[in-house]
C-alpha positions as CSV (number, residue, x, y, z in Angstrom):
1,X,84.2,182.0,185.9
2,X,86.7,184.5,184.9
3,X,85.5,185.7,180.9
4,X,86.7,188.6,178.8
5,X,83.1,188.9,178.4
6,X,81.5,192.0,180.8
7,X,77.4,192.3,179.1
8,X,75.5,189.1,179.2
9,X,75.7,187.4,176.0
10,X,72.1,187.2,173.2
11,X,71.8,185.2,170.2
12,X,69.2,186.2,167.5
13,X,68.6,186.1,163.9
14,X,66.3,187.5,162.2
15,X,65.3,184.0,160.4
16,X,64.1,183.1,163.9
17,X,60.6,184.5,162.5
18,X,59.3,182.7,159.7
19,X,56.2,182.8,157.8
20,X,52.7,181.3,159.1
21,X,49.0,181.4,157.7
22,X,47.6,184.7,159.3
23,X,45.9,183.7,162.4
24,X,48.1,181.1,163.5
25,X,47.8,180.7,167.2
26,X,51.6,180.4,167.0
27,X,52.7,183.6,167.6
28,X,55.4,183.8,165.0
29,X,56.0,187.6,165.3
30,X,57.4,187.4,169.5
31,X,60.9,186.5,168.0
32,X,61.3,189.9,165.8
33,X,59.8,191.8,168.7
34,X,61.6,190.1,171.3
35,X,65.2,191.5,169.9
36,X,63.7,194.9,169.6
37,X,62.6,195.0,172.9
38,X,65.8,194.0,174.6
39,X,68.0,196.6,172.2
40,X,64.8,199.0,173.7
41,X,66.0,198.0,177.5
42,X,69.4,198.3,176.5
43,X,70.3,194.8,177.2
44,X,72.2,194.3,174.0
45,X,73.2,196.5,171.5
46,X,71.8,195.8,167.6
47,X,75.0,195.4,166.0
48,X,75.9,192.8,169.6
49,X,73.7,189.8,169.0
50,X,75.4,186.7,168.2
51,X,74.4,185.3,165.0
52,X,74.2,181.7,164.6
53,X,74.9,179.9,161.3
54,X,72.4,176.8,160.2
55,X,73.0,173.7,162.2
56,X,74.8,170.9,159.8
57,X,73.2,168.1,159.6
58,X,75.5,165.8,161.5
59,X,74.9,167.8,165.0
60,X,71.0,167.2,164.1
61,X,71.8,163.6,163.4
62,X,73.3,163.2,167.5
63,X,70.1,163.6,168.8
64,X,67.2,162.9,165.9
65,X,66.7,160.3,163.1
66,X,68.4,160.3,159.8
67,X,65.1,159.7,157.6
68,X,63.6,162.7,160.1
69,X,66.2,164.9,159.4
70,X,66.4,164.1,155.8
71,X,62.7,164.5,155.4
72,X,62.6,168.3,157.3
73,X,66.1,169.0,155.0
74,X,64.3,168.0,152.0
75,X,61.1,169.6,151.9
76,X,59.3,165.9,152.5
77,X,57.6,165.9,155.8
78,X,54.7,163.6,155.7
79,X,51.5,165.3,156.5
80,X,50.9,163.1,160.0
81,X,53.8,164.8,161.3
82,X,53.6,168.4,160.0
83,X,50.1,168.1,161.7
84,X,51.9,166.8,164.8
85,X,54.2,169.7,164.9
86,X,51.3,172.5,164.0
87,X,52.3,173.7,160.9
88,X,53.8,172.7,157.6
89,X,57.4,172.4,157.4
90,X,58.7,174.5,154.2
91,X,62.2,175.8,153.9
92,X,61.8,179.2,156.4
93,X,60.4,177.2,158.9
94,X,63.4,174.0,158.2
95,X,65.6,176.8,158.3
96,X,64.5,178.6,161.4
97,X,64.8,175.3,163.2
98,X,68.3,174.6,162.2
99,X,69.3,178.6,163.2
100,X,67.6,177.9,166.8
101,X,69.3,174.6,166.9
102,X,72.4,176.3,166.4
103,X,71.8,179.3,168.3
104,X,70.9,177.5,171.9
105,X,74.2,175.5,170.7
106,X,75.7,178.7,170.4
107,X,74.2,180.2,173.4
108,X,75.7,176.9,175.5
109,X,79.4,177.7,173.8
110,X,78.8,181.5,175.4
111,X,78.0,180.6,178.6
112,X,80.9,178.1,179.1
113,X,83.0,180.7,178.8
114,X,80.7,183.8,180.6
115,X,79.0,182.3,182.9
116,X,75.1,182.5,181.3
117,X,73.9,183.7,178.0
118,X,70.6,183.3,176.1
119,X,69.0,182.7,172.6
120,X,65.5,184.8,171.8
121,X,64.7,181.5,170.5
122,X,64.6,177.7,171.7
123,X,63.3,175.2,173.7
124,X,61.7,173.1,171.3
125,X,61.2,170.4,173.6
126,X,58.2,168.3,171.8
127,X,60.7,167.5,169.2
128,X,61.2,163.7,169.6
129,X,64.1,161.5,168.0
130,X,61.3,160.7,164.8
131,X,59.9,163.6,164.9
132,X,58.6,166.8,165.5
133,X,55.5,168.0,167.5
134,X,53.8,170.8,169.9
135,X,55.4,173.2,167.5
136,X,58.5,172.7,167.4
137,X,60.7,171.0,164.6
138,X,63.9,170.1,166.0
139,X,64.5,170.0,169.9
140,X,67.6,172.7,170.0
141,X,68.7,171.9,173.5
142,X,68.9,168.0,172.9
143,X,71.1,169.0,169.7
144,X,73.4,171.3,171.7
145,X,73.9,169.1,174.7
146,X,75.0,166.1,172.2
147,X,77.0,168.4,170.3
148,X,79.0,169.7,173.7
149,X,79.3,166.2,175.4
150,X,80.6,164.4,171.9
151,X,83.4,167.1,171.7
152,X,83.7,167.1,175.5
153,X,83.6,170.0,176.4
154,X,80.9,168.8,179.1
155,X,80.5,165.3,180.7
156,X,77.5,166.3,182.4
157,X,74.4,168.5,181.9
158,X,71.0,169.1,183.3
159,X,67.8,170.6,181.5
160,X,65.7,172.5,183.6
161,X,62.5,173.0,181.8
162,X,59.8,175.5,183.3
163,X,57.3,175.2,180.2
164,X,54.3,174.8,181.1
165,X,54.3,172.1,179.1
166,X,56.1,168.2,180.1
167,X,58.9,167.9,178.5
168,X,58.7,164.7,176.7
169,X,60.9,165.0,173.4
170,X,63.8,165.8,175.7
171,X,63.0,163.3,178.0
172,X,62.5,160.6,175.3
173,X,66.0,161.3,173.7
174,X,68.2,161.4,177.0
175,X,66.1,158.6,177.9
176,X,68.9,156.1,179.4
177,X,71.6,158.7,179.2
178,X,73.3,158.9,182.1
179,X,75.4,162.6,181.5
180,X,72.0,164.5,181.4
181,X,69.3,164.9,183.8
182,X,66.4,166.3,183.0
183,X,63.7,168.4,185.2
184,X,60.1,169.5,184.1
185,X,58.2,171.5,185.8
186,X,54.8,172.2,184.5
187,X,50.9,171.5,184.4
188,X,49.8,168.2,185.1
189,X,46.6,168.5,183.0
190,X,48.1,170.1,180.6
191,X,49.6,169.1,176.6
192,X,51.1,166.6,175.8
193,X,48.1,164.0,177.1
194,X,50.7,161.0,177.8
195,X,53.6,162.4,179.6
196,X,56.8,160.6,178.9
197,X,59.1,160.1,182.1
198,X,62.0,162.2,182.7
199,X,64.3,162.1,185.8
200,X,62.4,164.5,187.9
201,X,58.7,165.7,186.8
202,X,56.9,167.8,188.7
203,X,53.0,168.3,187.5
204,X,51.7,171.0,189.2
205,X,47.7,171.2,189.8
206,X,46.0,173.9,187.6
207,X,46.0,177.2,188.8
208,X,49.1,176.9,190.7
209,X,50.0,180.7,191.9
210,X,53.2,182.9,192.4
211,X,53.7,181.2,195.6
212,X,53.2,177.6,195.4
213,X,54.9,177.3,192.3
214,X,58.4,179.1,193.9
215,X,58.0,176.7,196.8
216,X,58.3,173.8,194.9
217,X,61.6,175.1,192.9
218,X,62.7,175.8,196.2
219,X,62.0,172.4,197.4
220,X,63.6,170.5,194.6
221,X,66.1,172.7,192.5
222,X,68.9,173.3,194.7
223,X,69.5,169.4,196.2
224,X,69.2,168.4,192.6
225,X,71.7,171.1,191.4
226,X,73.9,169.3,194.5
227,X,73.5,165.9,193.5
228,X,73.9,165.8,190.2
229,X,76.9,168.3,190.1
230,X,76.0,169.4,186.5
231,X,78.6,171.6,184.7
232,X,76.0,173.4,182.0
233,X,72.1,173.8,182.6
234,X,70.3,174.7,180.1
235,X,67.2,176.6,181.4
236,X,63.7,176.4,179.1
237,X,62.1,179.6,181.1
238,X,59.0,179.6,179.3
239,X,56.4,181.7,180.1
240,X,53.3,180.1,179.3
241,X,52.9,179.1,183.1
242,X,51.7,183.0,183.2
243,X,47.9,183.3,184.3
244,X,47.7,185.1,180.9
245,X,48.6,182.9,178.6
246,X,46.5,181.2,176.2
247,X,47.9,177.5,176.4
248,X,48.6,177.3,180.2
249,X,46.6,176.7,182.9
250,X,49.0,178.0,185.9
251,X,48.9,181.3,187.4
252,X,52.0,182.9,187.4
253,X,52.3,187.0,187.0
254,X,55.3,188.6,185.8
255,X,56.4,188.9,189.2
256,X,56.6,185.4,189.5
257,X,58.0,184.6,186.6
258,X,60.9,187.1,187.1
259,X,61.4,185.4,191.0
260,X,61.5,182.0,189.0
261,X,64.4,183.4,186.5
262,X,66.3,184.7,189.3
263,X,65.9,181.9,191.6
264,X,66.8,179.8,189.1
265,X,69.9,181.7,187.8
266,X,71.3,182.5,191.4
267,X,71.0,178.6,192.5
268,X,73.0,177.8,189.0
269,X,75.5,180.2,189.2
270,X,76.5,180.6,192.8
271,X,77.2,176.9,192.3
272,X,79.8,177.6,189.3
273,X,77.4,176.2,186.7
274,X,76.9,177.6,183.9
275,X,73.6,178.5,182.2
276,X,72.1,178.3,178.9
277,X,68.7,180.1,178.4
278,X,66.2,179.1,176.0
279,X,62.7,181.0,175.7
280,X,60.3,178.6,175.2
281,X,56.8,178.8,175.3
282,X,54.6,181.7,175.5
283,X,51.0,182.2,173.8
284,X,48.8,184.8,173.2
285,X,47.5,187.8,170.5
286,X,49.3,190.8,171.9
287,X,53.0,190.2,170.4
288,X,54.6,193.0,172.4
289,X,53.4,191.9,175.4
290,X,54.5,188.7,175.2
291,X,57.7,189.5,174.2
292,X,58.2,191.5,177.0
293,X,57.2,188.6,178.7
294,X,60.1,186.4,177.2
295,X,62.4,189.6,178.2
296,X,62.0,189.0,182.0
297,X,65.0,186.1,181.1
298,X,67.0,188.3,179.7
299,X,66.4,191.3,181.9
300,X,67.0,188.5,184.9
301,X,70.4,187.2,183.1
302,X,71.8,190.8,182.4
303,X,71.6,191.8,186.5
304,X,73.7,188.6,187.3
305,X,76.8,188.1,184.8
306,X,79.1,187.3,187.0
């Protein structure tokens, strides 16, 4: 992928973070920190993040529903559904979810053209075609892929989502859509209760470590890569399948989190497909930790632009 592009690529904006209640198990604050520690490591350079705009309404309308979208646009979420999503959806949090919408859009348009990039946000994948849920208000990646295959500038794209959480929003909206194929890779026992099929789910048993976990993305990942011939991934690397984290119940370390990135990356790239990271999940009180956490992407990405 030849690319006037030589430093891997970030999106942020600051309206990432929006305002909870205080104590929140949503850690809100990760997203600010996040950016700070990758300018820290010298991935990026503050004045070098790409800044999305808000996502129109008409790329949110390809993948959710019009009274959905007019309802989180116009203040009007009904209570069943903010309580769904975790939190009450006010005009930060409506706008923060059309900025992440837009920046894993963004992030998609970037790594067409170098390869991989990433957002410091994304991979709201709870967010269902009527609503949201799990935390998460629109389902960024669904939006972006709908976005890139209506202008065609993909026919056909693969979600690999390492959550440790299913999948199911994304799954329910490419349900029956034959140019995406989705993967989720997470804890069996774990949120949401009723799992909604995807093309390949994997449900790991609880406590899964470091090396069980590898084995079965080495198992899978590169034959489906083969088969389906995808020409942009986008990659959910959360990191709530770390034995640290508040909402999982794997038993990754940061070591194996970082050998999931890269194993993940290299079968992507070495294949000439390019990669869109998304953050997603990742729980717990100590912000800085757990945005260096998020940064083992990003620290991952930066050693293999091609």
């Amino acid at each position: 992928m030849a690319s006037s592009i030589t430093r891997l690529p970030v999106v942020h904006h600051p309206a990432y973070q929006a305002s909870l209640r205080p104590g929140h198990r949503f850690p809100m604050g990760k997203f600010r920190r996040l950016a700070e520690v990758l300018v820290e490591k010298k991935i990026v350079d503050a004045e070098r993040f790409f800044a999305p705009v808000e996502a129109p309404a008409g790329w949110l309308l390809l993948a959710h529903d019009p009274a959905y979208v007019t309802a989180v646009l116009g203040g009007t979420v009904d209570a069943s559904i903010e309580r769904r999503i975790g939190f009450s959806v006010d005009a930060a949090v409506a706008r923060r979810a059309r900025l992440a919408a837009s920046g894993t859009l963004l992030a998609a348009r970037l790594a067409l053209e170098a390869g991989i990039a990433c957002n410091t946000a994304g991979g709201g994948h709870h967010a269902a075609f009527g609503h949201g849920a799990g935390f998460c208000v629109f389902n960024d990646v669904a939006i972006a892929a709908r976005v890139l295959l209506a202008e065609g500038a993909v026919g056909r794209v693969a979600v690999i989502d390492c959550d440790v959480h299913q999948g199911d929003g994304t799954a329910a909206i490419f349900s029956g859509d034959e140019r995406v194929f989705t993967v989720s890779v997470h804890a069996e026992s774990n949120f949401p209760a009723r799992k909604v099929a995807g093309d390949l789910d994997i449900g790991l048993p609880d406590e899964t470590g470091d090396d069980g976990y590898l084995a079965v993305l080495e198992a899978h990942l590169p034959a489906v890569i083969d088969r389906i011939r995808p020409e942009l991934v986008f990659y959910n690397a959360g990191v709530d399948p770390h034995g640290d984290d508040h909402l999982g119940r794997l038993a990754l370390t940061d070591g194996g989190l970082r050998a999931r990135d890269d194993l993940i990356l290299r079968e992507c790239l070495k294949r000439n497909v390019a990669v869109a990271g998304v953050i997603g999940g990742g729980y717990g009180d100590d912000i800085d930790t757990l945005a260096r956490r998020h940064a083992i992407l990003h620290e991952t990405a930066t050693r293999l632009v091609p």
